[in-house]
N, C-alpha and C positions, 0 to 999 in steps of 0.2 A: 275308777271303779274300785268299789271295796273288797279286798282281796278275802274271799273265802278259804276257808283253814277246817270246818267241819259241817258238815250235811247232815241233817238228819231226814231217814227216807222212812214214811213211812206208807206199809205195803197193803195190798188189797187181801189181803187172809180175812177167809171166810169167817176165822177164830179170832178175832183182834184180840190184842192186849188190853188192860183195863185204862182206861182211864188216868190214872195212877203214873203206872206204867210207862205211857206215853208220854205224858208232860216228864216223864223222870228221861226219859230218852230224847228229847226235843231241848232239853235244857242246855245254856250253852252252847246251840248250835248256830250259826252262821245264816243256811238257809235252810226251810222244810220243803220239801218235796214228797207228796201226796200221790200215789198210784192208786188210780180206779175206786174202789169204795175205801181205799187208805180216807180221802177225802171226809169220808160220813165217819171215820172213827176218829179225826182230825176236827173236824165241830165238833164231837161230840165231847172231845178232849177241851177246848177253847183255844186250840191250839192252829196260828196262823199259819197259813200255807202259802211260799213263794211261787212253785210252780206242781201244774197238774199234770200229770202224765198220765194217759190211758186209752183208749179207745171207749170207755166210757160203757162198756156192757153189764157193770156189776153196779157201779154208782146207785143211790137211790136216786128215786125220782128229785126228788130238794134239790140232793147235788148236782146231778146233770143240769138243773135249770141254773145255779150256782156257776157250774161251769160254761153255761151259754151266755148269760152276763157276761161272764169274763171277756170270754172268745168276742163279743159283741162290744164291749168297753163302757157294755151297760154300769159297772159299780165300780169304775173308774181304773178298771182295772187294777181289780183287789187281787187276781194272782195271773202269773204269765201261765198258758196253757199251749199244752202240746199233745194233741189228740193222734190218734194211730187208728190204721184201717184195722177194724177185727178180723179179718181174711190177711194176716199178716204173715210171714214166716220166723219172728222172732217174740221170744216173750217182752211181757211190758216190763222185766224188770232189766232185761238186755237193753230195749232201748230207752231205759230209763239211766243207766250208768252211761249211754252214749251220751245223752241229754246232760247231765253231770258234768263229765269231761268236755264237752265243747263248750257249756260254758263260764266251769270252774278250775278243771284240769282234774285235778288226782286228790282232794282234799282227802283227808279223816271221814268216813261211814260210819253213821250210828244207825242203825236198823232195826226195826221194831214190825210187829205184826207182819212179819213174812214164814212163819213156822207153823202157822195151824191150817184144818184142813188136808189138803190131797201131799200123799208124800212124795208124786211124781211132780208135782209141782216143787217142790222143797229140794229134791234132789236135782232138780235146773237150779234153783236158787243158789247153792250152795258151789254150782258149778260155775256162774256167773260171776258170785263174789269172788271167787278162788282168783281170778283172773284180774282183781282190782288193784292196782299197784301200789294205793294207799293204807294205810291203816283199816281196818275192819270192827267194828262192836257190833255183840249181838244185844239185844234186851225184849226181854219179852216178861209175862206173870209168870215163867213156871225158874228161869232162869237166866243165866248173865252169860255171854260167848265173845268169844274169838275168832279171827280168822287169821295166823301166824303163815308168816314165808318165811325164807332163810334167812336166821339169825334173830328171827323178832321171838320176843320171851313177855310175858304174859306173869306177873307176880297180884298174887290172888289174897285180900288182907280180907280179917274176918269173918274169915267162912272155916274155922277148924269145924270139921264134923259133918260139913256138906259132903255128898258126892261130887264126884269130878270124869268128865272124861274127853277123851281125843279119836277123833279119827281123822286118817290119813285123806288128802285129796288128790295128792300125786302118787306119781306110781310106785314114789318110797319117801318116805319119810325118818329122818337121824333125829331125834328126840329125848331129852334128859325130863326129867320130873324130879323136885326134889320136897320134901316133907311133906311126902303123902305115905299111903300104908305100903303102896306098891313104886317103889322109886325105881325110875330108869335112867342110866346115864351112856347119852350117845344111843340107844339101841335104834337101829333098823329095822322099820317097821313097814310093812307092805301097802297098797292104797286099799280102805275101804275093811283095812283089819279090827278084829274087835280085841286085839289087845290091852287099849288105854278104857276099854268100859267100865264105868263101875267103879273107880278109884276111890279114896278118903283123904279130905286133908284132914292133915294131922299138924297141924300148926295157923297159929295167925297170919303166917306167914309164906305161904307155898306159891311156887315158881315153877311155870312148864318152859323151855326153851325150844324152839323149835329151830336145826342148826343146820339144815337142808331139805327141800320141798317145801309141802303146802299142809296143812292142817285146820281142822275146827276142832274146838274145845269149849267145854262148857262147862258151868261151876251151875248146880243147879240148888233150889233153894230150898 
């Protein structure tokens, strides 16, 4: 078996990312993995898809028939599919990371189209990732993200004059920042603080370290 090293997932947001975007997110990647109408923005990209995960409620009509082939081995089984009851107790992107780890283990996440749309949806997202042992990327049209644990640092090239910011995902977070307008080093920061909002780099060159807990950060464009 080919040992997978990066995933790229992308999600059923109501808002997808462009086009663009996507192939920029998908590039390099190992295997795609498509949630629910991820799928319609995944054709729509030309972008091949290894496995479907969703209970199939937002899909367009195309894709669900797309994915009934599948499931049927009508088109020779153009992708593996793992359909979910919608009367379920877990989100599709929960048991999309189960899906993942059973059967790749813990690779690299590059994530795309899981930020638009509903923010109660977004803040499961973000609570889902937090919990993923592997490396995390965000990408999407508006910006570029992280998902940092203890000890992972995040160095940000070519973005002087972007904003930047972090928030906590545990329930504290020790965090340096260095060539931005507001630098922090080592500070204690509580979960869910809006103290890293808003930031500036101010170099080619800027670096967040995250030296205990959990964090997302985002360099936006």
């Amino acid at each position: 078996m080919t040992k997978v090293y990066r995933v790229a997932v992308i999600g059923g947001s109501p808002e997808p990312a462009s086009v663009r975007t996507i192939r920029d997110a998908v590039h390099g990647a190992d295997a795609v993995v498509a949630i629910d109408r991820g799928l319609d923005a995944a054709i729509a990209a030309s972008v091949r898809v290894d496995l479907f995960c969703g209970d199939a409620d937002s899909v367009s009509a195309s894709g669900a028939e797309l994915v009934r082939q599948a499931e049927a081995g009508e088109r020779d089984a153009a992708f593996e599919v793992e359909r979910y009851n919608p009367h379920k107790d877990f989100t599709d992107l929960s048991l999309v990371l189960r899906a993942v780890r059973e059967r790749w283990g813990a690779p690299a996440l590059v994530c795309t189209c899981l930020s638009g749309g509903n923010p109660d949806h977004l803040l499961g997202v973000f609570g889902r990732l937090a919990a993923w042992e592997g490396p995390i990327e965000l990408i999407e049209d508006a910006f570029s993200g992280r998902i940092l644990h203890s000890e992972d640092a995040w160095t940000i090239t070519g973005a002087s004059g972007a904003r930047f910011s972090f928030i906590p995902l545990s329930p504290e977070v020790v965090v340096s920042e260095s060539n931005m307008r507001w630098e922090l080093d080592h500070a204690r920061v509580e979960l869910l603080s809006d103290l890293g909002i808003s930031n500036v780099i101010e170099s080619n060159s800027a670096t967040i370290t995250c030296h205990e807990g959990t964090l997302v950060c985002w360099t936006f464009k």
